[in-house]
KEZALUM-454761 format. One record per residue (C-alpha): chain; residue number from 1; residue in three letters; x, y, z. Coordinates in nm, 3 decimals. Each point is the difference from the previous one (the first is absolute). Last residue first. Layout:
<rs>
R mol seq type      xx      yy      zz
R   A NUM  ALA       X       Y       Z
...
</rs>
This chain:
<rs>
R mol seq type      xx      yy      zz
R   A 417  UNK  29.155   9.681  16.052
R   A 416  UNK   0.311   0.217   0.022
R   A 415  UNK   0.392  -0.121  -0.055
R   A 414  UNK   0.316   0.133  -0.050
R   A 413  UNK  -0.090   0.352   0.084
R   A 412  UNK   0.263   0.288   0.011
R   A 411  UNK  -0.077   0.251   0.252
R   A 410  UNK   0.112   0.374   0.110
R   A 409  UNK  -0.059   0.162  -0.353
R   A 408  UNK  -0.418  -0.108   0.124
R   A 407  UNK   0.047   0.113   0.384
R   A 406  UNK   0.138   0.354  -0.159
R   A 405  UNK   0.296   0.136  -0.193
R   A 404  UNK   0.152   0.357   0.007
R   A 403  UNK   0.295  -0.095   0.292
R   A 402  UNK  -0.107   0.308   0.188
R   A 401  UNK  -0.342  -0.232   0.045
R   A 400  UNK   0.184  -0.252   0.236
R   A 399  UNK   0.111   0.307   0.206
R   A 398  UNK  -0.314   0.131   0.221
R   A 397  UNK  -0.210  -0.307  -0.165
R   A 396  UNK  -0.203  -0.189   0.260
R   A 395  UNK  -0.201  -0.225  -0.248
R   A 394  UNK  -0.421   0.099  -0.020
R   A 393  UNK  -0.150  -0.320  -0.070
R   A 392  UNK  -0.326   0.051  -0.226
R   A 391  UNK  -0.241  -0.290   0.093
R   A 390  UNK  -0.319  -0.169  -0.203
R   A 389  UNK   0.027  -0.307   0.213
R   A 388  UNK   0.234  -0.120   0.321
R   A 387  UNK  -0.174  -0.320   0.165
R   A 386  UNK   0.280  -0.239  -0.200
R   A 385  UNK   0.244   0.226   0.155
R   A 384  UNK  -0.106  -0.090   0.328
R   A 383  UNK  -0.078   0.287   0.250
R   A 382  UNK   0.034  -0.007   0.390
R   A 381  UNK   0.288  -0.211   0.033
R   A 380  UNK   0.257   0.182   0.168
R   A 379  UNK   0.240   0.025  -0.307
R   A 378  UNK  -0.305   0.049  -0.261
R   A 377  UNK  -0.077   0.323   0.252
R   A 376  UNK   0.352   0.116  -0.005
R   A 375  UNK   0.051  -0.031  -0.334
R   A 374  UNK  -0.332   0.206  -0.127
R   A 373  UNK   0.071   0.241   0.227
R   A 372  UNK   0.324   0.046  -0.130
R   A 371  UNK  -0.150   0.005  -0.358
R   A 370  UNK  -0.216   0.288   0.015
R   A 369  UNK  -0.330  -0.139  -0.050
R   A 368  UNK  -0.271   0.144  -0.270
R   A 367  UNK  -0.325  -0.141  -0.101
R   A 366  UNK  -0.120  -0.029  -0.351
R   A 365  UNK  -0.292   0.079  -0.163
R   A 364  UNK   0.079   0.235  -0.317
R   A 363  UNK  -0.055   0.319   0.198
R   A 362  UNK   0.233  -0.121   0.266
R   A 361  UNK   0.232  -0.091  -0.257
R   A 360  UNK  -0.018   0.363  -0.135
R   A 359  UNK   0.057   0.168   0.381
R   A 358  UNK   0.313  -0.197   0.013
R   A 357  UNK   0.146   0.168  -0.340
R   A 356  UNK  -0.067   0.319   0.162
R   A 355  UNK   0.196  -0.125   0.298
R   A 354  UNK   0.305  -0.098  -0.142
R   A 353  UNK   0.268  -0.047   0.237
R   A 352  UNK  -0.080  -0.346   0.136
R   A 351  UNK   0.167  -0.141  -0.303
R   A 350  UNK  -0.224  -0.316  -0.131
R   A 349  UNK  -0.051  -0.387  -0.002
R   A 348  UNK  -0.249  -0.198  -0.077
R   A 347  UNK  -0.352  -0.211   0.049
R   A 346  UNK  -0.240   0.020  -0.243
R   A 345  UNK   0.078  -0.302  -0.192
R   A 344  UNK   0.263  -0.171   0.148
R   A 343  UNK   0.352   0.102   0.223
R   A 342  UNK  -0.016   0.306  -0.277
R   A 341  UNK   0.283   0.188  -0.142
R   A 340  UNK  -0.038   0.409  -0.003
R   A 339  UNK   0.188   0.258  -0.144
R   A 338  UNK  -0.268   0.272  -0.100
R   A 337  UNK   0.033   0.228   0.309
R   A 336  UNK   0.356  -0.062  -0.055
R   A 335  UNK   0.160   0.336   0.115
R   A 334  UNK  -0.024   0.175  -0.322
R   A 333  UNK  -0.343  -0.159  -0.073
R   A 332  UNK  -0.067   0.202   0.327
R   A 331  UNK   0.130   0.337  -0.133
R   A 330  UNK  -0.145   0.001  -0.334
R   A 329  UNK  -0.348  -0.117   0.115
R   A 328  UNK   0.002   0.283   0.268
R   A 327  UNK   0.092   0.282  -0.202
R   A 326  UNK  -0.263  -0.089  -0.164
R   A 325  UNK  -0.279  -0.237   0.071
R   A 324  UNK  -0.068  -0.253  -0.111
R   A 323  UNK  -0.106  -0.178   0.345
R   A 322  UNK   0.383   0.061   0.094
R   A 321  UNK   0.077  -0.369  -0.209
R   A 320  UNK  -0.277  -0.114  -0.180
R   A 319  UNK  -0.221  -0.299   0.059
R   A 318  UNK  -0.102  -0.137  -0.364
R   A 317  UNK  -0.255  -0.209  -0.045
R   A 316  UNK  -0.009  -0.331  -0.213
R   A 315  UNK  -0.362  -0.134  -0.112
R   A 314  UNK   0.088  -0.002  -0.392
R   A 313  UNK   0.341  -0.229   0.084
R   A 312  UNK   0.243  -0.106  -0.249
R   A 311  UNK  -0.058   0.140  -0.319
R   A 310  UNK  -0.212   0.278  -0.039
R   A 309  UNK   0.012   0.108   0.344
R   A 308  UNK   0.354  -0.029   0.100
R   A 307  UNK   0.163   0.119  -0.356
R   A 306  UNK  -0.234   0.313   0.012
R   A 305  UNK   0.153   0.077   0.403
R   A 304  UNK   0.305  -0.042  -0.109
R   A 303  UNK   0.005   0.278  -0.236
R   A 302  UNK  -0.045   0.071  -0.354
R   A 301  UNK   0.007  -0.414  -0.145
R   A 300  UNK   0.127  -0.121  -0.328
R   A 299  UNK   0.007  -0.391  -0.048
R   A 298  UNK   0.231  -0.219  -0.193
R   A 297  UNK  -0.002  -0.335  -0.208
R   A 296  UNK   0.289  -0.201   0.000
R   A 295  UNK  -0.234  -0.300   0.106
R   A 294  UNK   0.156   0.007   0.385
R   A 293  UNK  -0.110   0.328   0.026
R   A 292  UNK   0.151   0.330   0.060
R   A 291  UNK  -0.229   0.245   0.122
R   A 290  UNK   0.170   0.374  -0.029
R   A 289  UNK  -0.179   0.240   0.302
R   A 288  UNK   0.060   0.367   0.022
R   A 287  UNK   0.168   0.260   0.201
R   A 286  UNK   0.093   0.406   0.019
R   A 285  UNK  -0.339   0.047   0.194
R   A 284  UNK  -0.190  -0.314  -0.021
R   A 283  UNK  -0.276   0.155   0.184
R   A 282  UNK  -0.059  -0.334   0.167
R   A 281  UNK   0.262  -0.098   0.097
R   A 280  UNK   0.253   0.277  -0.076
R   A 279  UNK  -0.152   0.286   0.159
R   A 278  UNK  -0.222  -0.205   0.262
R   A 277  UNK   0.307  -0.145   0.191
R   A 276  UNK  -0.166  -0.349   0.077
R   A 275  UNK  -0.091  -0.260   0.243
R   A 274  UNK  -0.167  -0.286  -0.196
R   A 273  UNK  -0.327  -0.186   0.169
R   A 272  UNK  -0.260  -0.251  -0.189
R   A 271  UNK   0.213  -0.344   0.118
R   A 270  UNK   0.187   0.209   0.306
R   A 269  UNK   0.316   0.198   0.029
R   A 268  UNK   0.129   0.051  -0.390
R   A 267  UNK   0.300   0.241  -0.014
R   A 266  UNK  -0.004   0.356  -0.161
R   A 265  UNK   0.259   0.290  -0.088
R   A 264  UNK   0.298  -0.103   0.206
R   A 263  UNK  -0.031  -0.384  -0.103
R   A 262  UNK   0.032   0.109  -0.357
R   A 261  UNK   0.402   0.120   0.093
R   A 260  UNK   0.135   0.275   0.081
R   A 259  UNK  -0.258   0.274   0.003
R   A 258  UNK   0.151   0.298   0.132
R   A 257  UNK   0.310  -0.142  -0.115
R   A 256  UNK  -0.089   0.131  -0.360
R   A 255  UNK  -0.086  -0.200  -0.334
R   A 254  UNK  -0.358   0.084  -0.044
R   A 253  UNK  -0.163  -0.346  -0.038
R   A 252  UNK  -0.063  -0.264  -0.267
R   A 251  UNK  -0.196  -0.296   0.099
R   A 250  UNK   0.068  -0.302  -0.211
R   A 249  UNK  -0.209  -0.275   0.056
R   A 248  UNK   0.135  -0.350  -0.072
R   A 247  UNK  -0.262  -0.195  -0.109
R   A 246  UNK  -0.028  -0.424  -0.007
R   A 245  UNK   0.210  -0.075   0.315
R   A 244  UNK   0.301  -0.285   0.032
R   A 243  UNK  -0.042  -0.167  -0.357
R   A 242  UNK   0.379  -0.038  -0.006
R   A 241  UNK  -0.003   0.201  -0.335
R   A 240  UNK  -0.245   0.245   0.168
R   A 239  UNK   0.248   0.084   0.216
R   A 238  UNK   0.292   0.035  -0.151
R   A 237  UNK  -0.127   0.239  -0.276
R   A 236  UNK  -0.143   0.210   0.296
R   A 235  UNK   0.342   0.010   0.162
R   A 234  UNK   0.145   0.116  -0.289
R   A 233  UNK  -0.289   0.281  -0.058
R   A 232  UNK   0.013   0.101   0.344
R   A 231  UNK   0.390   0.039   0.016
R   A 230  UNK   0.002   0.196  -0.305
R   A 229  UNK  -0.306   0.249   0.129
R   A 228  UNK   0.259   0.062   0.293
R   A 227  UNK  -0.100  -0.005   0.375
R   A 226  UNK   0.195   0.201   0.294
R   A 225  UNK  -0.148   0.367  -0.111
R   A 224  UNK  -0.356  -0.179  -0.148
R   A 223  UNK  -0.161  -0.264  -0.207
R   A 222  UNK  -0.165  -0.197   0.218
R   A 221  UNK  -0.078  -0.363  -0.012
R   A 220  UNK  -0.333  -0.160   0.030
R   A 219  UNK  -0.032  -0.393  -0.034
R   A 218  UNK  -0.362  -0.110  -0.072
R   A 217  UNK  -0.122  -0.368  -0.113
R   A 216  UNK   0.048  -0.136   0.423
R   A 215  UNK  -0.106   0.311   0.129
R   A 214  UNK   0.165   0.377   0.096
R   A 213  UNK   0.317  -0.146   0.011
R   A 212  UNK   0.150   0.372   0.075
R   A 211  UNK   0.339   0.116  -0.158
R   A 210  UNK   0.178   0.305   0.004
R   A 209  UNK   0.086  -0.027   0.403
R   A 208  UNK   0.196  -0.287  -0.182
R   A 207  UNK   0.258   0.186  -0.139
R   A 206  UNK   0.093  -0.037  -0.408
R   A 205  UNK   0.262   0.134  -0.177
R   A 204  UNK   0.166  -0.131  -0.335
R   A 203  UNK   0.184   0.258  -0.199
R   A 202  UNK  -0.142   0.208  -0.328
R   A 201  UNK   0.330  -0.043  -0.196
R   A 200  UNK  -0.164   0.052  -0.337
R   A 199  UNK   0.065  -0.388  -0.082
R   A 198  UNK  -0.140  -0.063   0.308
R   A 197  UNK   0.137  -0.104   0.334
R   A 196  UNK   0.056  -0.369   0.050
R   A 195  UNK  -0.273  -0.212   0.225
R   A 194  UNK   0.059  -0.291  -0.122
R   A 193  UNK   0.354  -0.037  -0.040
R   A 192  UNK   0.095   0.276   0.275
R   A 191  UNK  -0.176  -0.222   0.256
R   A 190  UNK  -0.111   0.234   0.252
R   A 189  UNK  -0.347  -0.018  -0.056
R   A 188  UNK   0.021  -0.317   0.208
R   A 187  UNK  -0.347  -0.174  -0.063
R   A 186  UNK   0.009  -0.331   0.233
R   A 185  UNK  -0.290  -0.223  -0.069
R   A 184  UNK   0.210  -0.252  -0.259
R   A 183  UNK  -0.051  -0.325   0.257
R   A 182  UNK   0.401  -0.037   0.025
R   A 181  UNK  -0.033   0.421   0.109
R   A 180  UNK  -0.260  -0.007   0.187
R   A 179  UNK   0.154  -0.266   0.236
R   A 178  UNK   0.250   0.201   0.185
R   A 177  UNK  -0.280   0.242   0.163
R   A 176  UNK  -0.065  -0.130   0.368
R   A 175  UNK   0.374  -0.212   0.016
R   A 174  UNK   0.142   0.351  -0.108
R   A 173  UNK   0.228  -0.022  -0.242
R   A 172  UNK  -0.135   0.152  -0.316
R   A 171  UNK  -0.246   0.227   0.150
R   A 170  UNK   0.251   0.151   0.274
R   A 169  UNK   0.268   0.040  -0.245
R   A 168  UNK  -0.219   0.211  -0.262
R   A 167  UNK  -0.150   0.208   0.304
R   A 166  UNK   0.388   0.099   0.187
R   A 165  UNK   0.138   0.106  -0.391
R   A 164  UNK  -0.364   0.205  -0.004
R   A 163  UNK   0.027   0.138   0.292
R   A 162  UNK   0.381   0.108  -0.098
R   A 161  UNK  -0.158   0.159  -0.317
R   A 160  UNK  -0.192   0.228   0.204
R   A 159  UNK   0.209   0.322   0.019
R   A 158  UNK   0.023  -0.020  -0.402
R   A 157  UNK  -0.349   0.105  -0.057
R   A 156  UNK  -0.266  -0.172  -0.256
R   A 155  UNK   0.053  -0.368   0.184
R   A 154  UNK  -0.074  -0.310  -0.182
R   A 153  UNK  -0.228  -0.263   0.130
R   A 152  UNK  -0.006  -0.332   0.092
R   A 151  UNK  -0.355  -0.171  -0.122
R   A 150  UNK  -0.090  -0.291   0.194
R   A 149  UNK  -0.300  -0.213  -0.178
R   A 148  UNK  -0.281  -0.164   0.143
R   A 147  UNK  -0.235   0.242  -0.077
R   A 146  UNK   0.201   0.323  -0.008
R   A 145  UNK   0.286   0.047   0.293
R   A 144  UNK   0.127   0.288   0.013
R   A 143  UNK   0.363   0.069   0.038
R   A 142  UNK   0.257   0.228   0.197
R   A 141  UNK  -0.303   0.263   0.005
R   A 140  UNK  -0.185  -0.046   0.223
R   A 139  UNK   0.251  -0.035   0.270
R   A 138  UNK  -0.043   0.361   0.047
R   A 137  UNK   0.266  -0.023   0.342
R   A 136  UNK   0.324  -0.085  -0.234
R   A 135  UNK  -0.047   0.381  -0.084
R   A 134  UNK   0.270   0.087   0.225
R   A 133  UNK   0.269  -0.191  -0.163
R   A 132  UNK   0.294   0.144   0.185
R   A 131  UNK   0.320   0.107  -0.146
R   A 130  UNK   0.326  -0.208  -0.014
R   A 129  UNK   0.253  -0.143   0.212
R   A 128  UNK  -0.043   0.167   0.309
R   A 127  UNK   0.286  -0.142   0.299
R   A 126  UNK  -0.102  -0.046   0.377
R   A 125  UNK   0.207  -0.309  -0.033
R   A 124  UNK  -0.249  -0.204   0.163
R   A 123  UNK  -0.305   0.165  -0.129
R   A 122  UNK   0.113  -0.006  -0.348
R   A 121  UNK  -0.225   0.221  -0.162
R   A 120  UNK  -0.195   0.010  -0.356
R   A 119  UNK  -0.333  -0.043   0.135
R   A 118  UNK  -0.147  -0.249  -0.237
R   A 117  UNK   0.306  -0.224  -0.056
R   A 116  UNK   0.192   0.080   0.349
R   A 115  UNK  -0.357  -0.118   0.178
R   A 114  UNK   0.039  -0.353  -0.226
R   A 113  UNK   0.301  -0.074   0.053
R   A 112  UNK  -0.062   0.043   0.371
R   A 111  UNK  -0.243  -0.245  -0.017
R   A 110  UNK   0.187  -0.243  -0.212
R   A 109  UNK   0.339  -0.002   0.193
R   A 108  UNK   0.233   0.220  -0.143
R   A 107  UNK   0.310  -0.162  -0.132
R   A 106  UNK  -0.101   0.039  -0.344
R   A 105  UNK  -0.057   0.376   0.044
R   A 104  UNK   0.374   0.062   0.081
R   A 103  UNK   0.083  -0.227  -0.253
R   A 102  UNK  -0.160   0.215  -0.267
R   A 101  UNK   0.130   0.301   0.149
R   A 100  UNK   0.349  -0.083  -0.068
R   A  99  UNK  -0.047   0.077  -0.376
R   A  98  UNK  -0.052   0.398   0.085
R   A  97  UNK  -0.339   0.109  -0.060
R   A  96  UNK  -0.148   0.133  -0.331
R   A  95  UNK  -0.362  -0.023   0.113
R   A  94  UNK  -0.107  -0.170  -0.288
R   A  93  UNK   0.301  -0.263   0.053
R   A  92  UNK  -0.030   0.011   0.342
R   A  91  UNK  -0.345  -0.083  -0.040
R   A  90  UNK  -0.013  -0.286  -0.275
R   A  89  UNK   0.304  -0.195   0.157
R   A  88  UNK  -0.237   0.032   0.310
R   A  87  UNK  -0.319  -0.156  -0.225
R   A  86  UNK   0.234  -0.255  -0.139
R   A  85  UNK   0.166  -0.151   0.299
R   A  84  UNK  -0.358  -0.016   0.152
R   A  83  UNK  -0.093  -0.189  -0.312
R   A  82  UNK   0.274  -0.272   0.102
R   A  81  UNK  -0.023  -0.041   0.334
R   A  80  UNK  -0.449  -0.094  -0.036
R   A  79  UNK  -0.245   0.020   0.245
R   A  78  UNK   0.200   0.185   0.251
R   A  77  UNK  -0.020   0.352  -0.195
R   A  76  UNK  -0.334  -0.076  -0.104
R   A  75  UNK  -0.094  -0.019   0.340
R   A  74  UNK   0.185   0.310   0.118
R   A  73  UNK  -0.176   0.162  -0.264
R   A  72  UNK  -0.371  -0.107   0.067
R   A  71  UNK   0.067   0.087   0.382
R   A  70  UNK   0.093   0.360  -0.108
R   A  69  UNK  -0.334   0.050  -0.210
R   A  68  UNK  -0.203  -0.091   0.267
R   A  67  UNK  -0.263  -0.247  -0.111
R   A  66  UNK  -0.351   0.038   0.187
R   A  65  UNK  -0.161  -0.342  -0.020
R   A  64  UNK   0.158  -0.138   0.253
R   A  63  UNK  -0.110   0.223   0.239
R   A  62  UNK  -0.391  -0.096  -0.077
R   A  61  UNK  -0.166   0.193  -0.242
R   A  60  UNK  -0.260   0.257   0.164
R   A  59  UNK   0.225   0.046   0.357
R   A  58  UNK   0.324  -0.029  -0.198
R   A  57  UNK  -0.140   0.292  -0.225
R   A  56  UNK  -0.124   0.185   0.296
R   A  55  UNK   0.347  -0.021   0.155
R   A  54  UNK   0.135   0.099  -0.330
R   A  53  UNK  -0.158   0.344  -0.033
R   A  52  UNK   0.076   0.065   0.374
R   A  51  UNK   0.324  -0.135  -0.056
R   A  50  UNK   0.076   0.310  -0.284
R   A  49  UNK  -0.141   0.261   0.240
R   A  48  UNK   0.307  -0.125   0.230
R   A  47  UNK   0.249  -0.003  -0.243
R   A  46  UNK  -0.061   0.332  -0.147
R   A  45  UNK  -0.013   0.109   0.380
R   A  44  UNK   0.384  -0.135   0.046
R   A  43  UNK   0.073   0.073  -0.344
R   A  42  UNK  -0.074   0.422   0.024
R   A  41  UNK  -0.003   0.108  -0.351
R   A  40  UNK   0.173   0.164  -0.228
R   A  39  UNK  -0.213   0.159  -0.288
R   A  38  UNK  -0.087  -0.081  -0.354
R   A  37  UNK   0.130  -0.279  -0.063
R   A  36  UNK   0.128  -0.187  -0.341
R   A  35  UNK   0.384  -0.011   0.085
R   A  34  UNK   0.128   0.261  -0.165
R   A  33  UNK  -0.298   0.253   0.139
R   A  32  UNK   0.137  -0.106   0.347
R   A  31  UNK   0.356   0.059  -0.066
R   A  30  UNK   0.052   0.380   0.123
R   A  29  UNK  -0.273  -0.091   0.262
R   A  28  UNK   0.232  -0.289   0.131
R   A  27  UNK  -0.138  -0.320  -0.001
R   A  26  UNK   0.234  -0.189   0.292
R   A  25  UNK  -0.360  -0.107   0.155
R   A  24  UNK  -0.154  -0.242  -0.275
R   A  23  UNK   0.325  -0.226   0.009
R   A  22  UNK  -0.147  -0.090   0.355
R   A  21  UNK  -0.287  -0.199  -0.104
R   A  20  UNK  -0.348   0.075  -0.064
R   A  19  UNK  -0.186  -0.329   0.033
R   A  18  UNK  -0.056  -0.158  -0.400
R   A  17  UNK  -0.322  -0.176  -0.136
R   A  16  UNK  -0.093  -0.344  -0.164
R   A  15  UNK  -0.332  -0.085   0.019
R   A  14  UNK  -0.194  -0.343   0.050
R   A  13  UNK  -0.404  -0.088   0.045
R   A  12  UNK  -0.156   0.341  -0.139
R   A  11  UNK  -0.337  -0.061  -0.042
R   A  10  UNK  -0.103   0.090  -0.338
R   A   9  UNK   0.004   0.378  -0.043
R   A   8  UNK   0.256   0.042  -0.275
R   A   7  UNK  -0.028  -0.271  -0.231
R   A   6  UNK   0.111  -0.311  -0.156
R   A   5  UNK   0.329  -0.033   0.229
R   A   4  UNK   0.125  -0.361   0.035
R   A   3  UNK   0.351  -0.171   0.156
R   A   2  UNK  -0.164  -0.299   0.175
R   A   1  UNK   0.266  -0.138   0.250
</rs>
């Protein structure tokens, strides 16, 4: 299977992505900031805005093209006895369970092994082991793949580091992945060897809603709450030593969960159309641009906007989030009016709860379609996705947007055109 990413608005041909599953419902509101939400939320709607967004994913890529996170485990799990002995000596370890639990999980057939994994409960014995992993659902940003590269990144926040144990075993056993690594395409940023901390103890933290393939020669990573300027640099050093891009652009942004990540602030949506948060993209309000290229030369840049024009694209337009205008820009690039990830150029994904931000894609050309619509009418046959051109899709997002991540935090592409 190709494993390829070279931008973000090819046509998306394979994603991995994550239902909402039942650990997501015993979040407590006492625990809710621990674990990286925001609010509690209601799973059985959560779950059913979430196969809405899936449903037209499956209609656009084919259903076996759209890679649930769970199945992924519970095939690594069965593809090989001896890593799966690993990853749950791993877990109890981590989770400083008693000894017996390893045999416990051992016994569990690979399904269910699986389930206890990412939801912490035993079903069977009606017994929690340990907490949830709610953020499992912004597959983004367990890896990225870069050219034809798999990176595996490094969490910023200790609630996610059981992701990233479940990530690292599915892309080293998994029949689909287990390659990379003999061909020398598999970037774990885990590896305490190469990726060490510095000698000033700056750590190693990268998440892959920091990082946007925005062309073959251009990898953008964010420096922001989850991302450290350390882990940039060392990945950057990595990089260009395998020849994978020729710049690494380093976009520095105000360190505050307001904006999380880079994908919070601005995602890419068509070949001459970004979706941006007008303070920081093109204002450049407490941000800037550093251009590292592959010649150890570097680039200065004020805002986003200056690095996209004078370097990349001259003819690229920005479509702001609340029509720039305040208080609406601030409150609908809360909810992910600039989180977006695109089927192909022009056609993507956004929160139906951001109406200013609809009225701006109007003015830039594009239709708008909420999403169950959309589903029901590619279900009965009256529109093709092939026929579908120049369209916002507005997702059903009640509960999926309590989670403070949109359609783009929701996907991890393995492969676009």
């Amino acid at each position: 299977m190709p494993i390829q990413v070279s931008s973000e608005i090819g046509p998306l041909r394979k994603v991995i992505v994550h239902r909402p599953d039942e650990g997501i419902a015993r979040i407590s509101p006492k625990r809710a900031s621990e674990l990286l939400f925001d609010d509690i939320v209601h799973l059985p709607q959560m779950q059913e805005e979430h196969d809405v967004f899936t449903g037209i994913l499956r209609a656009f890529l084919g259903d076996e093209n759209v890679l649930e996170t769970k199945d992924l485990l519970a095939g690594a799990i069965g593809a090989d006895q001896a890593t799966k002995e690993w990853i749950i000596h791993e877990i109890v370890d981590y989770e400083e369970l008693p000894k017996d639990t390893e045999k416990m999980l051992l016994d569990l057939a690979d399904e269910e092994l699986a389930n206890v994994l990412i939801t912490g409960y035993h079903k069977e014995k009606d017994y929690i082991l340990f907490d949830p992993i709610p953020n499992f659902i912004f597959t983004r940003d367990i890896a990225v793949t870069v050219n034809d590269h798999v990176i595996i990144t490094k969490p910023g926040k200790e609630a996610r580091f059981r992701e990233n144990y479940l990530s690292r075993f599915i892309f080293w056993s998994h029949p689909i992945f287990s390659h990379l690594k003999g061909e020398g395409r598999l970037i774990n940023m885990n590896h305490y060897e190469e990726f060490p901390p510095s000698r000033r103890g700056e750590v190693i933290s990268l998440e892959g809603g920091d990082m946007m393939v925005l062309n073959k020669n251009y990898l953008l990573i964010g420096r922001s709450e989850r991302t450290s300027a350390h882990g940039i640099h060392t990945l950057r050093d990595k990089l260009f030593e395998r020849g994978v891009v020729k710049n690494v652009v380093q976009i520095n942004i105000p360190q505050e969960r307001s904006y999380m990540h880079i994908d919070t602030v601005f995602t890419q949506i068509n070949n001459n159309h970004i979706v941006a948060f007008k303070p920081i993209v093109l204002d450049g309000l407490s941000s800037n641009v550093e251009v590292h290229k592959i010649n150890g030369t570097s680039v200065f840049y004020h805002s986003v906007r200056d690095f996209i024009i004078n370097e990349v694209n001259p003819n690229m337009e920005f479509i702001l989030s609340g029509d720039g205008e305040s208080p609406y820009q601030e409150r609908e690039q809360w909810t992910d009016g600039c989180n977006l990830v695109a089927l192909k150029p022009g056609v993507a994904f956004t929160y139906d709860r951001n109406p200013h931000t609809e009225i701006a894609f109007r003015k830039a050309g594009y239709k708008t379609i909420h999403a169950r619509k959309l589903l029901k009418d590619l279900r009965a046959g009256k529109v093709k996705p092939e026929d579908i051109e120049n369209t916002i899709i507005n997702l059903p997002s009640n509960e999926l947007s309590r989670a403070r991540g949109g359609s783009h935090c929701m996907t991890c592409p393995i492969e676009r055109d």
